[in-house]
C-alpha positions as CSV (number, residue, x, y, z in Angstrom):
1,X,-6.5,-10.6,-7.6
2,X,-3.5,-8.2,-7.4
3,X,-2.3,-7.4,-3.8
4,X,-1.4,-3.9,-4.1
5,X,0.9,-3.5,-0.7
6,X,3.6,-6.4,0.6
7,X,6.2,-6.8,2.2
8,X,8.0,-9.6,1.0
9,X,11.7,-8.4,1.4
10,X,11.2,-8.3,5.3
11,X,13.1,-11.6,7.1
12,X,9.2,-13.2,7.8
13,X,10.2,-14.5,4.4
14,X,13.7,-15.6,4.5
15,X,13.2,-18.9,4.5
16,X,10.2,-19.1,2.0
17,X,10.2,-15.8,-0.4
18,X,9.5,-18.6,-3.7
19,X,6.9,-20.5,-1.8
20,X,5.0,-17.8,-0.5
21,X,4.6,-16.2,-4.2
22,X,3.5,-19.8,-5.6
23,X,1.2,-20.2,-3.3
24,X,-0.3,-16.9,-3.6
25,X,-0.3,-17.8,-7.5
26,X,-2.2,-20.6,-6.3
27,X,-4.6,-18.8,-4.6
28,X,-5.9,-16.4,-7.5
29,X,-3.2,-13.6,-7.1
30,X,-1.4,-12.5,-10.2
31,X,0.1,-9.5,-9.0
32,X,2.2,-8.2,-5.9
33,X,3.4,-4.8,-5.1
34,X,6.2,-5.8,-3.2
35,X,7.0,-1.9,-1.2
36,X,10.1,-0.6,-0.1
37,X,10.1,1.0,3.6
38,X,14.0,1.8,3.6
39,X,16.8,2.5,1.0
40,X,17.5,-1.3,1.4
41,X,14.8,-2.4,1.2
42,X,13.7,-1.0,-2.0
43,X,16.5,-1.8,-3.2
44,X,15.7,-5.6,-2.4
45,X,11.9,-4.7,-3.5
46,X,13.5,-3.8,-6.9
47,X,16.0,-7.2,-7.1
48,X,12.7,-9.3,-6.7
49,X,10.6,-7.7,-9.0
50,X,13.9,-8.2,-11.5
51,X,13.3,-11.8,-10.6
52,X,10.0,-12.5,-10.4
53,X,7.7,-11.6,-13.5
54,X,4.8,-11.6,-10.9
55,X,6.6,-9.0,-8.2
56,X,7.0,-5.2,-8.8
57,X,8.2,-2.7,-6.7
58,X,7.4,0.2,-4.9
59,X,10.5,3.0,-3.3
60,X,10.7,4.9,-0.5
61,X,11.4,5.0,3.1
62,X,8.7,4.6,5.2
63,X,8.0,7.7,8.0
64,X,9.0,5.4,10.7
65,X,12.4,4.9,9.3
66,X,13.0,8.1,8.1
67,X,15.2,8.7,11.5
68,X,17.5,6.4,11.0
69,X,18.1,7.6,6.8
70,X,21.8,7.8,6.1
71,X,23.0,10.5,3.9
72,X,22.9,9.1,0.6
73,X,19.7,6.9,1.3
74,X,17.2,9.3,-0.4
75,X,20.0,9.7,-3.5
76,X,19.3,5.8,-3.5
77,X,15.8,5.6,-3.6
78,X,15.8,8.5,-6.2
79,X,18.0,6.4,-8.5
80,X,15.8,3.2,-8.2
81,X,12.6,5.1,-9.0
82,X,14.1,4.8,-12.7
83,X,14.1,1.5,-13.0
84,X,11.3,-0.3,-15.0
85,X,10.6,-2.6,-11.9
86,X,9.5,0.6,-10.0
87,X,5.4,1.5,-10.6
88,X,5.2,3.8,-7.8
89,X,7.1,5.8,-4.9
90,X,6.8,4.9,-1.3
91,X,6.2,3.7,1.8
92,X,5.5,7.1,2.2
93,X,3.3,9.3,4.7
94,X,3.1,10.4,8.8
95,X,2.3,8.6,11.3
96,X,2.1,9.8,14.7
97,X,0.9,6.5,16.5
98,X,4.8,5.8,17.1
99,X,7.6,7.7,18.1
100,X,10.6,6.7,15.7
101,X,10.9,9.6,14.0
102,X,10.9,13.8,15.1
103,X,7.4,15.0,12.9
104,X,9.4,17.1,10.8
105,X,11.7,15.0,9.3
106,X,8.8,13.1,8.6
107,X,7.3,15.7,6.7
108,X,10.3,16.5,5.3
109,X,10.5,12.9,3.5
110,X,6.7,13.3,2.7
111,X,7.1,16.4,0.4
112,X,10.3,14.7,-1.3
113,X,8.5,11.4,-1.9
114,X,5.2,13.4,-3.3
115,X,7.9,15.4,-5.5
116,X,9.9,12.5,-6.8
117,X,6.2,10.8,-7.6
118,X,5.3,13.7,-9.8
119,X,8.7,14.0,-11.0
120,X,8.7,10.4,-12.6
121,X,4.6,10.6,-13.4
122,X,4.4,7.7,-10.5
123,X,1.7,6.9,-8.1
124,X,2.5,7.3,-4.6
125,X,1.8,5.1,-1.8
126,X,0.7,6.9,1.4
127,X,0.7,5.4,5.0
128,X,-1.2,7.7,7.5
129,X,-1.8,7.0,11.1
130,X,-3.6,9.5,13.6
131,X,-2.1,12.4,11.5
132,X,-4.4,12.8,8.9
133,X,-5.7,16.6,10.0
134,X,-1.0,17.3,9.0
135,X,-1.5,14.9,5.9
136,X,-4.3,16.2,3.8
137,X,-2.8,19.6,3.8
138,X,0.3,18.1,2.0
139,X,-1.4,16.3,-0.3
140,X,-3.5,19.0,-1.5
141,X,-0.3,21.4,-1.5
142,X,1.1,18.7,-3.8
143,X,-1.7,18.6,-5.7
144,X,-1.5,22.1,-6.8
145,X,2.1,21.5,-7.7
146,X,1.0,19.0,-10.2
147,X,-0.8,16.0,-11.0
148,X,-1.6,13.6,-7.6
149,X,-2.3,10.0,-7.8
150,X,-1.5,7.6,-5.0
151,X,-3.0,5.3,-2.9
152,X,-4.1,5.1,1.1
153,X,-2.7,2.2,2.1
154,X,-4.3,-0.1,4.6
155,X,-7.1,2.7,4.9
156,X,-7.6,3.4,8.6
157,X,-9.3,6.3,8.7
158,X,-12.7,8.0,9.1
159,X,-15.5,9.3,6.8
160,X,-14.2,12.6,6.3
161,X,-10.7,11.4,5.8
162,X,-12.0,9.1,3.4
163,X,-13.8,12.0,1.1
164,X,-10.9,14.0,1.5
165,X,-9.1,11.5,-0.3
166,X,-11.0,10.7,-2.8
167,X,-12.1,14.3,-3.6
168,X,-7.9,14.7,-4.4
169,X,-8.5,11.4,-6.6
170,X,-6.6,9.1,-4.5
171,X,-7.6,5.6,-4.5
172,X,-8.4,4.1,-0.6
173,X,-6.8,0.4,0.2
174,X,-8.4,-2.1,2.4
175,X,-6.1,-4.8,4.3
176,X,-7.3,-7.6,6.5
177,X,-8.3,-4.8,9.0
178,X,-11.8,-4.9,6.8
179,X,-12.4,-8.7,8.0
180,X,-12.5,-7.9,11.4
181,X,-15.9,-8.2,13.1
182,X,-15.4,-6.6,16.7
183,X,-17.4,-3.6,16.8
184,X,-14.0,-0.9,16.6
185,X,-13.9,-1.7,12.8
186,X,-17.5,-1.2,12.5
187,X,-16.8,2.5,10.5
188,X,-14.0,1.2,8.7
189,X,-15.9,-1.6,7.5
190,X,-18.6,0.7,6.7
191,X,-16.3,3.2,4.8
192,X,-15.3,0.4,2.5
193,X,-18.9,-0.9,1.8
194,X,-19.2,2.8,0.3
195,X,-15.8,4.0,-1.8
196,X,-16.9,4.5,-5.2
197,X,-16.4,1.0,-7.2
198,X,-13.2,2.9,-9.0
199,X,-11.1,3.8,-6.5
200,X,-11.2,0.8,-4.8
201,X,-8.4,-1.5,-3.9
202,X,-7.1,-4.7,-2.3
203,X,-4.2,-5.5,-0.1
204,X,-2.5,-7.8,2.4
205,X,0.4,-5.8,3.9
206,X,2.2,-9.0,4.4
207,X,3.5,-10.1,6.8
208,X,1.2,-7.5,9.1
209,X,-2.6,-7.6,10.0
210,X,-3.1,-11.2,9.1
211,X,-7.2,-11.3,8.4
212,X,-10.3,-13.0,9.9
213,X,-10.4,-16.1,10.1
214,X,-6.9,-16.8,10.3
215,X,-6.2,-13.9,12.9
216,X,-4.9,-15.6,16.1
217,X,-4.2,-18.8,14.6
218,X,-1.4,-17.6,12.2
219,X,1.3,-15.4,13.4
220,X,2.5,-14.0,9.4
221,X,-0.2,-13.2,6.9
222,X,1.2,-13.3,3.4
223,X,-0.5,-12.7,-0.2
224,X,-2.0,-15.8,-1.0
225,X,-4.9,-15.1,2.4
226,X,-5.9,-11.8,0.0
227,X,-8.4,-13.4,-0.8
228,X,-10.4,-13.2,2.8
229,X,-10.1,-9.5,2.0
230,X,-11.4,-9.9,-1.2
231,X,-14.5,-12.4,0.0
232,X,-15.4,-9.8,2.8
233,X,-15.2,-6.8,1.0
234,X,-17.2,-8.9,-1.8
235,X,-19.8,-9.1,1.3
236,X,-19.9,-6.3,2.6
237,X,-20.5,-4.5,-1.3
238,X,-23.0,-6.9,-1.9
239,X,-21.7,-8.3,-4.9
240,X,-20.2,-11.5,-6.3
241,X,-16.8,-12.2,-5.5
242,X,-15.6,-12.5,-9.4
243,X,-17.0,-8.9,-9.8
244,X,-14.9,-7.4,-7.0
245,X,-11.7,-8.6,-8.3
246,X,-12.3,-7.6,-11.6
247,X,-12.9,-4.3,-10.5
248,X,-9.8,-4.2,-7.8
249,X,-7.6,-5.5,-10.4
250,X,-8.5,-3.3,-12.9
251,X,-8.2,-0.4,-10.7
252,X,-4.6,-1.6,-9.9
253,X,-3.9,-2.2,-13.4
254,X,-4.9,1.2,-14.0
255,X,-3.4,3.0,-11.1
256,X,-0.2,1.5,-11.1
257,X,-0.2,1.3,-15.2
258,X,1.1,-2.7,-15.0
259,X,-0.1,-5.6,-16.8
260,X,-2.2,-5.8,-20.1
């Protein structure tokens, strides 16, 4: 399995960073993409990957930091997107659910994250929440600009969201959000039984949105419960578990152009 979207520079991991990435080993998961949400913390996304053959990065500061950006963070992130740790740009995107940061400098950030990814021929990742009718726009403005590929991370969304997406030839994400079984993530659980097998991935989005059936008993999900996302997804798709890594991988592999 390779978990597309983690987190593992955050402090939920101070004490256990090595331990959480054995165990995930352990578990079936070759690959983490560990993602950057500030200048720091790509910076620290980019000193694990250097460290760990399993780890590699992702740059950029996420929309809910972009507020709080000092003047030479975006000068930072640009010169870390050169280093061969880096296989794509972001924590990128909108996000309207919260109120860190004004809209515009949010957009702002977007359109310099989607330029630096075509800039460098990288993937971006793309986190949207409740502002998808502002986000496709961008993304299809980008895509006349030059070629687009990225990722929705932790897809959220709804149908038509979803084939917007995938008409641009993004690839659509699923976190432990997909193992939930209370009725409000009936569509999203429906949306993933559907995504066309090749633009499919997995992630955990560690230490958030720890899955069923460890939700409520543990407080920090991490990479090695990826594969609860895998086993539901598996489930849902009606097909064997081996098969729906090998796909996911593969289209990580592809995507993110790591690995054999």
């Amino acid at each position: 399995m390779i978990d597309t979207h983690a987190h593992l520079d955050q402090p939920e991991f101070d004490a256990d960073r090595l331990l959480v990435i054995d165990r995930a080993l352990h578990e079936g998961v070759s690959i983490i993409l560990c993602v950057g949400t500030s200048a720091d913390s790509s910076a620290a996304a980019v000193q694990l990957a250097t460290e760990c053959e399993t780890v590699y990065a992702a740059v950029g500061i996420q929309p809910n930091y972009v507020a709080e950006a000092g003047k030479s963070d975006w000068t930072r992130v640009a010169e870390l997107a050169a280093k061969p740790q880096v296989v794509a740009i972001g924590e990128t995107g909108l996000d309207r659910h919260w109120d860190f940061a004004p809209f515009g400098v949010q957009q702002d950030y977007f359109d310099r994250h989607l330029r630096l990814a075509q800039e460098f021929r990288l993937p971006v990742v793309v986190h949207c929440r409740e502002a998808e009718a502002d986000l496709v726009p961008m993304l299809r403005d980008a895509a006349k600009k030059g070629p687009l590929r990225g990722v929705l991370h932790s897809f959220s969304g709804g149908a038509d969201f979803a084939e917007e997406c995938l008409e641009l030839g993004l690839f659509l994400s699923f976190s432990g959000m997909v193992t939930y079984l209370n009725g409000k993530f009936r569509p999203l659980r429906e949306i993933a039984r559907t995504v066309p097998e090749d633009r499919l991935l997995i992630e955990t989005d560690s230490p958030y949105l720890v899955p069923h059936p460890l939700r409520g008993r543990q407080k920090r999900n991490e990479p090695a419960h990826l594969r609860f996302v895998a086993g539901s997804l598996a489930e849902l798709r009606n097909v064997g578990l081996g098969h729906l890594v090998d796909v996911t991988s593969a289209n990580a592999r592809r995507l993110f152009s790591i690995g054999p």
